[in-house]
C-alpha positions as CSV (number, residue, x, y, z in Angstrom):
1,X,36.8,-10.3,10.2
2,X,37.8,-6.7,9.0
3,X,37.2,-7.9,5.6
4,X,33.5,-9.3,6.2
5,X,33.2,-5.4,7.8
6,X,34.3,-3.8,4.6
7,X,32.2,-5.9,2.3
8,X,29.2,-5.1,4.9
9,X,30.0,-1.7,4.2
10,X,30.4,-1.8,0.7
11,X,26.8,-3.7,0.3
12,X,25.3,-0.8,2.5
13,X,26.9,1.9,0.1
14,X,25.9,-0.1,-3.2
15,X,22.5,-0.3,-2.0
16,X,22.1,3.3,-0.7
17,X,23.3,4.4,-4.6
18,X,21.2,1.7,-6.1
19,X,18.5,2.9,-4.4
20,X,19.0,6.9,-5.1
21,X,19.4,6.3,-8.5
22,X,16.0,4.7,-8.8
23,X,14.2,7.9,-6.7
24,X,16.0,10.5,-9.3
25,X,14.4,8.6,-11.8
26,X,10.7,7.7,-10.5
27,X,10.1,10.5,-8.6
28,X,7.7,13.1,-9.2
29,X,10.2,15.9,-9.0
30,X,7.8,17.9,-6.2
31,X,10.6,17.3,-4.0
32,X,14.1,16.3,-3.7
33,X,14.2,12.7,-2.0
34,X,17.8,12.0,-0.8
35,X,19.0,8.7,0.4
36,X,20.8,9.7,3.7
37,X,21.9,6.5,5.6
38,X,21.8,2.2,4.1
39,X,21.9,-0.4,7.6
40,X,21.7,-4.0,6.2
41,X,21.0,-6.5,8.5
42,X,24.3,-8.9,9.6
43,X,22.8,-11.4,6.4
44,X,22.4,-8.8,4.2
45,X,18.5,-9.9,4.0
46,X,17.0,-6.7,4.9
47,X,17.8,-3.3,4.4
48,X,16.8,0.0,6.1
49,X,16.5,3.4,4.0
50,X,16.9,6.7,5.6
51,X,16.0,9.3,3.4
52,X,15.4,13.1,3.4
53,X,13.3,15.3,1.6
54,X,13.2,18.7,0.9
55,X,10.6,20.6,1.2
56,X,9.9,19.0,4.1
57,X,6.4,19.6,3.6
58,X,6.5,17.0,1.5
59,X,7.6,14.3,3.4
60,X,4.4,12.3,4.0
61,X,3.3,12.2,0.0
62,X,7.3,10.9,-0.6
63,X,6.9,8.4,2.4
64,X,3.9,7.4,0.5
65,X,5.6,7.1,-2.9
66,X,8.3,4.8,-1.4
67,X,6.5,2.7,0.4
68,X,3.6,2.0,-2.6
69,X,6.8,1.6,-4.8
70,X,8.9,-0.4,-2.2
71,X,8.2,-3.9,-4.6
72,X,9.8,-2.1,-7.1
73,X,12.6,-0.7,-4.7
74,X,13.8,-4.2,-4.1
């Protein structure tokens, strides 16, 4: 059991750097996009993003990048 926890874990962290890697390279560079928090679902079929961004005044035109880029996110 502890070791289907870790591996959870570890597939929530790969994705979360996964993920980061591919903002720093598609962004815009307006902002700073920053993967905060990865929860995979118990299959490991869906994952949630959490992300910051900085300036915050930014945040809807980065919501918007992500999500018109999310084919390429997964």
């Amino acid at each position: 059991m502890t070791r289907d926890i870790r591996k959870h874990g570890r597939m929530e962290s790969l994705v979360g750097r996964l993920v980061a890697e591919f903002l720093s390279r598609e962004a815009l560079g307006k902002s700073l996009l920053t993967v905060t928090r990865v929860t995979l679902s118990d299959d490991n079929k869906y994952a949630t993003i959490f992300f910051s961004v900085f300036p915050e005044s930014f945040e809807g035109e980065a919501l918007v990048f992500i999500k018109r880029r999310a084919n390429d996110i997964r």
